[in-house]
N, C-alpha and C positions, 0 to 999 in steps of 0.2 A: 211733252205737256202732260201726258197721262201719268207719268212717274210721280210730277210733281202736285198733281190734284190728290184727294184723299183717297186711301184704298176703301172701296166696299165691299171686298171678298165677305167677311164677316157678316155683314147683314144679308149677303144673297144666300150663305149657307144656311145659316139656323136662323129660323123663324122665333126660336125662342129667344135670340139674341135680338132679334129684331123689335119685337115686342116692347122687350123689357127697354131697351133702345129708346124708341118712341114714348113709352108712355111717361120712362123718368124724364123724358127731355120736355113734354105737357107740362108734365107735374111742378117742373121747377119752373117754365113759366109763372104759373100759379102763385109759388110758393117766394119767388121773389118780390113779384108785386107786394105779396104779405109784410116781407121786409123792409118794402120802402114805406108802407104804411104804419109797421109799427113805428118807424125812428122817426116819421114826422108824429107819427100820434106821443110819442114821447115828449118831443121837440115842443109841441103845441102847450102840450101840458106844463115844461118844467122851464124852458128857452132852456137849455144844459145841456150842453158838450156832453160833460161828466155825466147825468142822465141817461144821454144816451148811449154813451161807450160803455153804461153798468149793464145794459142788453147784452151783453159779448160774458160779462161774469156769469150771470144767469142761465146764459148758455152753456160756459164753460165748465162749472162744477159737475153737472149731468153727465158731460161728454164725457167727462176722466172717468167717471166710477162705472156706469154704462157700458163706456164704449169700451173698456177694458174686458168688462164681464160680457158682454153681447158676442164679444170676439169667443169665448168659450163656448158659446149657444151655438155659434155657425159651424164649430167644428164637433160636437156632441149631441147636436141634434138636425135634422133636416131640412136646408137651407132654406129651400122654399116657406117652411112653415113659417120659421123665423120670421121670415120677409113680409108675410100675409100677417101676423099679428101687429108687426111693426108698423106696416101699412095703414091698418085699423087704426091705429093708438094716433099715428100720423094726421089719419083723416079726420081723428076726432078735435083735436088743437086746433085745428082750421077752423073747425062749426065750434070751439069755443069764442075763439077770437071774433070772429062773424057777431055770432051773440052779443056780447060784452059793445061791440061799438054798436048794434040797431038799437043796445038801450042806454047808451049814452051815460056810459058806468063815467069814462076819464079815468079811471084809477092806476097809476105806475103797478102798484103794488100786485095789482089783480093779472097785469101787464106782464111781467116779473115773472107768475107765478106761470101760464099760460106758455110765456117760451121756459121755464124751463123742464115743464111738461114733455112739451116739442120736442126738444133738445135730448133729454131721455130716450127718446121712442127712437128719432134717428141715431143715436150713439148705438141702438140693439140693431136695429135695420141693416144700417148701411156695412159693417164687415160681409154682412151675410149675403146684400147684393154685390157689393164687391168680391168676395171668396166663391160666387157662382160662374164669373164670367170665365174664369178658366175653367167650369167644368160643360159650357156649351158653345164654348171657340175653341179650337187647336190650338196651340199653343204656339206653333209658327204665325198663327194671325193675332197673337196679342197688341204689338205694337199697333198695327190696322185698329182694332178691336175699341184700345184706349183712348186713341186717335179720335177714331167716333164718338167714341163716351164723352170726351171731353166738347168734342162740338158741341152735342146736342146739350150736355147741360151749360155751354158757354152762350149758347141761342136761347136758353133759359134766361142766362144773365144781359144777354142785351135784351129781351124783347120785355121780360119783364120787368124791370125799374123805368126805361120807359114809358111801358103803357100803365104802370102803376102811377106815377106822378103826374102821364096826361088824363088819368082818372080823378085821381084827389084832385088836379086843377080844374076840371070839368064838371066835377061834381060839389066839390066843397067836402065832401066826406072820404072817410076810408072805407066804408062798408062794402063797395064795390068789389075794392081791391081783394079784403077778405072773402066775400062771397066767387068767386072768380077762382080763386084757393081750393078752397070745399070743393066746387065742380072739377078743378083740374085733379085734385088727387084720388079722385074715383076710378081713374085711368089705370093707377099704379099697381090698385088694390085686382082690377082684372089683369094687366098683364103677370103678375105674380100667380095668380091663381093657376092660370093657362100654362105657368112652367112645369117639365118633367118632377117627379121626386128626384130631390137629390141628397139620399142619406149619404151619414160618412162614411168617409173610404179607408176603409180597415187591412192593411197591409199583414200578409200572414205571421200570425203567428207573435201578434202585438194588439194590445190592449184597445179594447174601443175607445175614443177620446173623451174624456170626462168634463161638466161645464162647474162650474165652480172656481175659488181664489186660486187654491192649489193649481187648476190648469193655465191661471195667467201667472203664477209663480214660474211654471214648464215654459211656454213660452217669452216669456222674459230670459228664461236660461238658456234656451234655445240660441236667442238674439245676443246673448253675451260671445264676444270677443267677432262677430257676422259686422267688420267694421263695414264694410261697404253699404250691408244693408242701414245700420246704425245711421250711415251718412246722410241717406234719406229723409233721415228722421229729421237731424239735429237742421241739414241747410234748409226744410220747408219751416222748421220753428225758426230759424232768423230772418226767411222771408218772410212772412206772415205777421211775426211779432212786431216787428218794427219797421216792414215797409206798406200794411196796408191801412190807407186813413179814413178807409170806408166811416165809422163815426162822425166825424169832421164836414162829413158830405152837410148835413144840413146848417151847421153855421159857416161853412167855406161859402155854402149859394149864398145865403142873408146878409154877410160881411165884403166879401168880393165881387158879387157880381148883385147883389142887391133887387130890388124889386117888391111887388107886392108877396103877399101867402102865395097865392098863385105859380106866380113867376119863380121863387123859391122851389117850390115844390117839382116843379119841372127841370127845372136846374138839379135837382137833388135825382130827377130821374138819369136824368143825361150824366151826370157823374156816376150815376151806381152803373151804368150800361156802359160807360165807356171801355173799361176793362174788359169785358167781355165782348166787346166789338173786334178788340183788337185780336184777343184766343179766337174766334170764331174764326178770321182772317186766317191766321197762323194752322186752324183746323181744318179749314176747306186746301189748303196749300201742301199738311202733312205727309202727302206720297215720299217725302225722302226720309222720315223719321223712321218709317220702318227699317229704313237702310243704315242708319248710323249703328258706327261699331263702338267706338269708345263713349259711351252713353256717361260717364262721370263728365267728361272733360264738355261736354255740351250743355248739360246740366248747371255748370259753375259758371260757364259764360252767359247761359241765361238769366241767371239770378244777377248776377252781377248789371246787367241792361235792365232788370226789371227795378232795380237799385235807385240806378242814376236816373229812371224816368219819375219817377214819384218825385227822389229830387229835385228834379227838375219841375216838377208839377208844382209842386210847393212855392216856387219862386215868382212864376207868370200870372197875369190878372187877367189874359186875352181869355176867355172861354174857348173856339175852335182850337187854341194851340193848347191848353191845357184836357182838353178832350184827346187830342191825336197823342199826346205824352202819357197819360191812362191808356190807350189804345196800344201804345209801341207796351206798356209795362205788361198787359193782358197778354199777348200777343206772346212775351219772353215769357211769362210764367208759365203758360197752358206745352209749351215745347218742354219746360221743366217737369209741370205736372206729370203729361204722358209718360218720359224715359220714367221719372221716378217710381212710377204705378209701375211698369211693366218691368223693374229690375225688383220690386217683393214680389209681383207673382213667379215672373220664372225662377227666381235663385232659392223662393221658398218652400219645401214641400207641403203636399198637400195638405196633411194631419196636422200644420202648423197656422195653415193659409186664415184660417179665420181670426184666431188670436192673432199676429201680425197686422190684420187688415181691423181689429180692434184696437192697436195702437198706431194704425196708420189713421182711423179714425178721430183720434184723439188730438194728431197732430193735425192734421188737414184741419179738421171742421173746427179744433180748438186753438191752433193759432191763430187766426184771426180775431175770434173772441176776445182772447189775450189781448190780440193787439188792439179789439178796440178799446178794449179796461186804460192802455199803454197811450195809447192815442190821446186819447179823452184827459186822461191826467196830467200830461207832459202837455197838453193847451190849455189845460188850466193853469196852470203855474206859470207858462212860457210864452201860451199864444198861438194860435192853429198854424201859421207859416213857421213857426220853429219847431213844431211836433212833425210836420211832415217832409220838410229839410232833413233834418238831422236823424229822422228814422229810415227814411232812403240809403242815406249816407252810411248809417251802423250795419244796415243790412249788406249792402259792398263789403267795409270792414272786416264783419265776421263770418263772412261766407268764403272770403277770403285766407281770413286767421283758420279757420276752420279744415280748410282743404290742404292749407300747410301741414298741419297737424298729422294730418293724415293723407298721404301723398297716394297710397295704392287708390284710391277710389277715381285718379285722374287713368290707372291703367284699367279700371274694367273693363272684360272685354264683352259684348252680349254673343260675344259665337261662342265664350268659353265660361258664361255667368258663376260668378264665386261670390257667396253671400257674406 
C-alpha cells in the first residue's frame, strides 16, 4: 500500500521544496477561483462562448513571446530573483482585477487587458520556478517531486472553481473570488523570498548563459533533432488544443443542465474542479509512477484516455456521470503531465533547463488558451456538443498519428534518458 500512495521523500528533505510546494499549491487555490470569476464575469457581460474562449487569446499571445524570453532570464540570471519579481507583477493583476469589479467597471476590454498582464508575468515566472526544482530535489526524487507538484497545484484546481462558483452563488458577486486571489498570492511572494540564491551554473571553461533572442535561438537549437524531448511538446499541444473545453463550462451549465445565475455558476464551479478531482486522485495514488520505465509508452496511453473521456463528456446530459468522465480525463492527464515534466528535466542539462522550461511554458500554459480560442469557435459555428466530441476525438487521432511518426519516443527508457 505504501508503494502505491505518493512518495514524500522530497518534501521531508528540503524545506525549500517544501515551501515553495505549499505556497504555489495556496496560490492557485486563489488564483483559480479568479478564473472561474473572470469567465462568468465575461459570460455575464457578452452571454458568448466566443467571448469567453477570446480569454485563452489574451492569454496566449503573452505566453509565446514572455515565456520564450523569461526561459533566457532563468538560465542568465538568478532563479530566485526572477521568481520574486514575477511574484510581484503576479500579485499585482490580482489587486487589479479586485479593483475593476468593487467598482463595477464590466468592461471585456479592461478584462482583456488585466489577464494579459497576468499572463506576462507568469510566462517570466513559471520556467524559473520550474528550472529550480531540480536544483533543490536530487534528481533521483524528481518523479516523487513532480508527483507532488502536480497534486498540490491539481488541489488548486479542485478546491478552487468550487469554492469560486459557491462564492459568486453566495454572494451574487466576484469580488470575493478576486479578493481571496490577492491574499493567496502573498504566500508565493514569501516562500520565494525564503529560497537559497540560485545563480547559474557555469560549467568550466564555457560561457556564462546570456538572456536575450539570440539565447532562445541556442535553445531552440539545442532542441533541434532531441525528438523525444520534441515529443513532449507536440502530444501536450494536441491534448490541450483540442481536448480541453474548459470555455464551454459556462454555456455547457446554462444549456444542459440549466437553472437560475446561481445554479449556473455552481455548475460552472463543479466542471472547472472536475478535472482536477480526478489528477488529485491519480496524485495521492502516484507511488508507482516513480517506478515506470518506458515513460513514452505510458504517456500515449494516457492521452489517449484523457481523449475518449471528454468525448465521452461531450455526449451525456447526467451531471454525476459527466463530472466522474472530467474526473477519469484529469486523472489520465496529471500521469501524463508528471512523466512529461520529469523527461525535460532529467534528459535536459542544466545551462539549457530554463529556456526548455520557457517553451515548456508556452506549451503547458498556452495550449489550453489555444484550445479555448478552438473551443469557443468550433461552438460557434457547430454547437458546444460538437466542439467537445469531435476535439476529444482529434486528440486520440493525433496523438496517435503522432507517435507513429515517431516510434523511438515509445522506447524511452528513464534508467537510460536520451533527449
Amino acid at each position: 500500500m505504501a508503494r502505491l500512495l505518493a512518495d514524500l521523500t522530497p518534501w521531508r528533505v528540503s524545506p525549500a521544496y517544501r515551501r515553495l510546494w505549499g505556497a504555489l499549491g495556496i496560490s492557485n487555490v486563489g488564483q483559480q477561483m479568479a478564473t472561474v470569476a473572470v469567465g462568468l464575469q465575461v459570460w455575464d457581460i457578452t452571454r458568448s462562448s466566443l467571448m469567453v474562449g477570446l480569454v485563452g487569446l489574451f492569454q496566449l499571445v503573452p505566453l509565446v513571446g514572455f515565456g520564450l524570453y523569461g526561459g533566457t532570464l532563468s538560465d542568465a540570471f538568478d532563479r530566485r530573483t526572477v521568481g520574486i519579481i514575477s511574484a510581484v507583477g503576479l500579485w499585482s493583476a490580482s489587486i487589479a482585477f479586485c479593483l475593476q469589479s468593487v467598482a463595477h467597471l464590466q468592461s471585456v476590454a479592461l478584462l482583456y487587458a488585466i489577464i494579459a498582464v497576468q499572463s506576462a508575468f507568469f510566462a517570466v515566472g513559471n520556467p524559473a520556478r520550474q528550472a529550480i526544482i531540480p536544483r533543490i530535489v536530487p534528481e533521483s526524487m524528481l518523479p516523487a517531486a513532480n508527483a507532488l507538484g502536480t497534486l498540490t497545484w491539481n488541489l488548486g484546481f479542485t478546491i478552487g472553481p468550487v469554492l469560486g462558483g459557491l462564492l459568486v452563488a453566495a454572494t451574487g458577486t466576484v469580488t470575493t473570488a478576486y479578493l481571496i486571489d490577492v491574499v493567496a498570492f502573498t504566500v508565493v511572494i514569501w516562500a520565494m523570498v525564503r529560497l537559497p540564491r540560485l545563480p547559474p551554473v557555469v560549467e568550466p571553461g564555457t560561457a556564462r548563459p546570456r538572456a536575450g533572442w539570440s539565447a532562445v535561438r541556442e535553445g531552440f537549437v539545442f532542441l533541434a533533432g532531441k525528438r523525444n524531448l520534441q515529443m513532449t511538446f507536440y502530444l501536450d499541444i494536441v491534448a490541450m488544443v483540442f481536448g480541453m473545453p474548459r470555455a464551454l463550462f459556462p454555456a455547457i451549465a446554462a444549456a444542459w443542465y440549466g437553472g437560475s445565475a446561481r445554479d449556473v455558476a455552481l455548475v460552472v464551479g463543479l466542471l472547472s474542479a472536475a478535472p482536477a478531482i480526478g489528477a488529485v486522485a491519480s496524485g495521492v495514488l502516484s507511488g508507482p509512477i516513480a517506478h515506470v520505465r518506458w515513460q513514452g509508452r505510458v504517456i500515449l496511453g494516457a492521452i489517449i484516455v484523457w481523449g475518449l473521456a471528454i468525448a465521452g463528456f461531450g455526449l451525456v446530459r447526467w451531471l454525476p456521470l459527466a463530472l466522474v468522465l472530467l474526473a477519469v480525463a484529469g486523472a489520465a492527464d496529471n500521469v501524463s503531465a508528471v512523466l512529461r515534466m520529469t523527461i525535460l528535466q532529467v534528459a535536459t542539462p542544466d545551462e539549457f533547463r530554463g529556456r526548455l522550461q520557457g517553451v515548456f511554458t508556452v506549451v503547458v500554459a498556452g495550449g489550453p488558451r489555444l484550445g479555448d480560442v478552438e473551443a469557443g469557435v468550433v461552438a460557434a459555428l457547430f454547437g458546444e456538443a460538437f466542439s467537445v466530441v469531435s476535439g476529444g476525438l482529434a486528440c486520440v487521432g493525433l496523438a496517435v498519428a503522432l507517435v507513429a511518426g515517431s516510434p523511438g519516443f515509445l522506447r524511452y527508457d528513464a534508467r537510460h534518458p536520451v533527449p
